[in-house]
SERO-4910 file (N, C-alpha, C, O; in steps of 0.05 Angstrom, whole numbers):
BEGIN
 pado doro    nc1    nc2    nc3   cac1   cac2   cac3    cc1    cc2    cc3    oc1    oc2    oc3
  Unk    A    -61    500    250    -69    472    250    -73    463    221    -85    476    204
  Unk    A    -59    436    217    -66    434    192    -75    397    183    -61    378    191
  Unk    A   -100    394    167   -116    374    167   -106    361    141   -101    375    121
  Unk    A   -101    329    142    -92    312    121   -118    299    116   -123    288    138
  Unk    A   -133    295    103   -149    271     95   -154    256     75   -165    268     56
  Unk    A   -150    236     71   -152    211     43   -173    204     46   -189    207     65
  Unk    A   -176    193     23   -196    187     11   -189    159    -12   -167    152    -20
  Unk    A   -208    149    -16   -194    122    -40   -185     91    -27   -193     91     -4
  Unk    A   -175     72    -32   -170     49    -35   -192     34    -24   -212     47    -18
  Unk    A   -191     10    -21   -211    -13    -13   -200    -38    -28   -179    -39    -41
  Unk    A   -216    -55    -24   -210    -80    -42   -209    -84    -81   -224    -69    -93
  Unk    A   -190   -102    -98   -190    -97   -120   -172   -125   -125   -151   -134   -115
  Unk    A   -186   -133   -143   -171   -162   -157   -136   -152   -169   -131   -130   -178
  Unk    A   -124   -167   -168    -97   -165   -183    -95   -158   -208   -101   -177   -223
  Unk    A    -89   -139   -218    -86   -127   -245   -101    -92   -241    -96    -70   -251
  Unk    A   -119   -102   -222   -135    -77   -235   -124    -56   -215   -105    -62   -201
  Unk    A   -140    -24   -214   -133     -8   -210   -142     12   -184   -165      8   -175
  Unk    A   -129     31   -173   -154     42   -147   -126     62   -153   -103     58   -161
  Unk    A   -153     96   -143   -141    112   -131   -138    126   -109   -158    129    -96
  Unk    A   -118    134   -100   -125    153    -70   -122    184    -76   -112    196    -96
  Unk    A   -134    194    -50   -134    224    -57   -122    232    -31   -121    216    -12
  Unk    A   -112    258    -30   -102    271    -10   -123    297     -2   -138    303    -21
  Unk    A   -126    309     18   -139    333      9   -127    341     47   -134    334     69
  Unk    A   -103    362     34    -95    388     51   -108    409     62   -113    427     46
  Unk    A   -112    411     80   -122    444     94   -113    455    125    -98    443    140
  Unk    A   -129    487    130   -117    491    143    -95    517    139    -92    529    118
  Unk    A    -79    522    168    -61    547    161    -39    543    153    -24    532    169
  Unk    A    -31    547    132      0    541    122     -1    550     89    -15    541     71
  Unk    A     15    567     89     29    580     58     36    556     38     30    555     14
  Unk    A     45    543     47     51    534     10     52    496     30     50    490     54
  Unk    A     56    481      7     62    459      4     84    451     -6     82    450    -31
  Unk    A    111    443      3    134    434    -11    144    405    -23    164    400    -36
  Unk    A    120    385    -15    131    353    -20    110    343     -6    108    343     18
  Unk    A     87    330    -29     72    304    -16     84    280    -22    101    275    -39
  Unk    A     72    266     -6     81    240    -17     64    214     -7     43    218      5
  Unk    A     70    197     -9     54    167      0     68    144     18     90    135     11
  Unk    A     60    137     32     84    110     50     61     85     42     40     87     29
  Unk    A     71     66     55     53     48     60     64     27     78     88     20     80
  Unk    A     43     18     91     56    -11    112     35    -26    112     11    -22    112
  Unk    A     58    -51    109     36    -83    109     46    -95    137     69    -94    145
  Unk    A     26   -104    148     35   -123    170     57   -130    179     74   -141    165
  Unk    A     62   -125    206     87   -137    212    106   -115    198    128   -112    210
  Unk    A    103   -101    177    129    -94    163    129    -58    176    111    -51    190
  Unk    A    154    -39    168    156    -17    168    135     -8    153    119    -19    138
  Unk    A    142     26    164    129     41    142    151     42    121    175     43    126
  Unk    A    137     41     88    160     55     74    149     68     46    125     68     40
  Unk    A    167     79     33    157    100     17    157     96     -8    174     88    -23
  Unk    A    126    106    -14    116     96    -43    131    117    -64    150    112    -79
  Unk    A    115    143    -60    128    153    -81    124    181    -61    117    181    -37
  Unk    A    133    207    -81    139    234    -73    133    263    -85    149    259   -103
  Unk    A    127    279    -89    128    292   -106    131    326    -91    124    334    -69
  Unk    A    141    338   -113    157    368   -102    125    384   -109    103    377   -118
  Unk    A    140    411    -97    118    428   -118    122    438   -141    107    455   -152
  Unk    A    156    423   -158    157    443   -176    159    411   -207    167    409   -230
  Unk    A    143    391   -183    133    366   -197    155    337   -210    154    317   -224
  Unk    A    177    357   -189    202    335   -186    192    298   -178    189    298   -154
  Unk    A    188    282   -184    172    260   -169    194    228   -166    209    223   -185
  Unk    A    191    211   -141    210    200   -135    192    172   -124    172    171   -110
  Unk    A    209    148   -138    180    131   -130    201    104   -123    224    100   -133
  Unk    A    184     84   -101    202     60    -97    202     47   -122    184     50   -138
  Unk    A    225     30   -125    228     14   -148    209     -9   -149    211    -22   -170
  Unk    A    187    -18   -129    176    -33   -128    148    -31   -146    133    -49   -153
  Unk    A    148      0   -150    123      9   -166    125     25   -189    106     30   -204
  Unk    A    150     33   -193    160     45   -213    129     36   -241    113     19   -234
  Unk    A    128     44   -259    112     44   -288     92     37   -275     74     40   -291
  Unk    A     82     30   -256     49     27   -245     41     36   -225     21     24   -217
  Unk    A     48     55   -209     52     85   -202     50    107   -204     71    116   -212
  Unk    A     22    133   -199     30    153   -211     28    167   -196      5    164   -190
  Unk    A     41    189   -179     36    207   -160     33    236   -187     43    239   -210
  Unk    A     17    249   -172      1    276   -181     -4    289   -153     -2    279   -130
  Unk    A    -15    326   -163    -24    332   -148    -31    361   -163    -23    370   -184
  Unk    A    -50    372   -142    -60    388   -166    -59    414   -135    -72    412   -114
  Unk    A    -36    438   -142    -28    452   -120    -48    478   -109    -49    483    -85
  Unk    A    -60    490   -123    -90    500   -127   -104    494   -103   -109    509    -84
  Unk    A   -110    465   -107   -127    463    -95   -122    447    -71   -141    440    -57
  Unk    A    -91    438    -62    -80    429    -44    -78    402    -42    -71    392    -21
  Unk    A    -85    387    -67    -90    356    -65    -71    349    -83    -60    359   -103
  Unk    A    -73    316    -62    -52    297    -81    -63    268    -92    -83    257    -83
  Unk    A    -55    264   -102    -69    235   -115    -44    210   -117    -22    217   -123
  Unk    A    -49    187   -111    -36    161   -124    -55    152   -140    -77    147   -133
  Unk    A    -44    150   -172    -62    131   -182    -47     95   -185    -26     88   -197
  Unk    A    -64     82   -171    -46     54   -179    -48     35   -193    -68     24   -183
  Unk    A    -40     18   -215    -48      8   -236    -32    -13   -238     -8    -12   -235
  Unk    A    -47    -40   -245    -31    -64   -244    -18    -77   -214      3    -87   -206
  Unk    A    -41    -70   -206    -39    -84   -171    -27   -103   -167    -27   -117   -188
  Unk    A    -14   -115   -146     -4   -138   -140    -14   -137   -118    -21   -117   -105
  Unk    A    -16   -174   -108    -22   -184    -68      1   -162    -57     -5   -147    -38
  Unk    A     23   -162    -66     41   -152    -50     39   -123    -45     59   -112    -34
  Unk    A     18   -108    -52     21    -88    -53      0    -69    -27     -2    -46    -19
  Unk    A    -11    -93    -23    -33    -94     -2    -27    -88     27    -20   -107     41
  Unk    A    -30    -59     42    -22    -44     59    -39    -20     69    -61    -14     59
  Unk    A    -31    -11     84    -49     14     99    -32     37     81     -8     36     84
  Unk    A    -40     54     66    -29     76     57    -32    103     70    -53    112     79
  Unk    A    -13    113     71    -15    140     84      0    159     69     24    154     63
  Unk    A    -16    186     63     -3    209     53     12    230     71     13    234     96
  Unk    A     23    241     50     42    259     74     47    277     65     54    276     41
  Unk    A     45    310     80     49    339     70     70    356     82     71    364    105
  Unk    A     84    359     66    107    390     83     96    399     76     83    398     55
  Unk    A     97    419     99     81    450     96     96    467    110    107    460    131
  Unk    A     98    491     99    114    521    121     93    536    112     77    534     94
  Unk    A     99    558    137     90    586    130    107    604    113    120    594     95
  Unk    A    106    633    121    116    649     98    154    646    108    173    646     92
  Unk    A    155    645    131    183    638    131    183    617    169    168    618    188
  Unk    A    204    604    162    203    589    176    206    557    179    198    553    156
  Unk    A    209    540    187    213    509    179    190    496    168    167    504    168
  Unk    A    199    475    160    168    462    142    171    443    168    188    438    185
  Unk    A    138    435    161    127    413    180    121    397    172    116    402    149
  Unk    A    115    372    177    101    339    165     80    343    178     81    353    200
  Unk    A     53    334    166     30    321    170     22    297    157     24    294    133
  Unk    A     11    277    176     -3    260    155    -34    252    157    -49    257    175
  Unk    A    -37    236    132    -61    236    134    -76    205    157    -61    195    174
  Unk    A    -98    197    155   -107    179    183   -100    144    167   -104    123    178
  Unk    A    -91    148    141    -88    124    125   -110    109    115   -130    109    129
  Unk    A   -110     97     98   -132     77     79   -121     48     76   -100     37     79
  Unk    A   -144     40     69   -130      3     72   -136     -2     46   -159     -1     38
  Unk    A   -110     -7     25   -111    -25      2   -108    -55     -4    -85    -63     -4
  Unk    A   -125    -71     -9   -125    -97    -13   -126   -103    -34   -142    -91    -48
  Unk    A   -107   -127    -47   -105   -129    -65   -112   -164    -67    -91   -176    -68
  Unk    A   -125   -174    -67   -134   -208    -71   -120   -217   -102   -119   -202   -122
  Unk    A   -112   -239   -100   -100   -253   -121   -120   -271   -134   -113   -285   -153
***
């Protein structure tokens, strides 16, 4: 069994900044790719940014330079830091973990999501 939980966002004027956290546990060998989605109202889920474990990282063009996915593999956590907020950016975020064991297929977990607001 394996547990996703965030941590981070809330409300924040336009410009400024908020982070989220990831924090992985549970049975599973390694971590291969966190990453972040997000959905606003009415809209899909879709995907913020990505990152490998060997720190490969892949981000929508919508956030590109004010965007930073991290993660620190140790200790099983991931981070978005986000900077230079926009209204538009304002969504339920949710993290996301592949995970395998020592051999075998990887699995998706995610986490229960956070609400970022961004007021103009």
């Amino acid at each position: 069994q394996v547990q996703v939980v965030q941590s981070g966002g809330g409300l924040v004027q336009a410009g400024g900044s908020l982070r989220l956290s990831c924090a992985a546990s549970g049975s599973f060998f390694s971590i291969s790719v966190m990453g972040w989605y997000r959905q606003a109202p009415e809209n899909q889920r879709e995907l913020v940014a990505t990152m490998t474990s060997d720190g490969v990282t892949n981000y929508d063009d919508s956030v590109k330079g004010r965007f930073t996915i991290s993660r620190d593999n140790a200790k099983n956590m991931g981070y978005l830091q986000m900077n230079s907020l926009k209204p538009e950016d304002t969504a339920v975020y949710y993290c996301h973990v592949d995970v395998r064991g020592m051999t075998g297929p990887t699995f998706r977990y995610w986490g229960q999501g956070t609400q970022v607001t961004v007021s103009s």
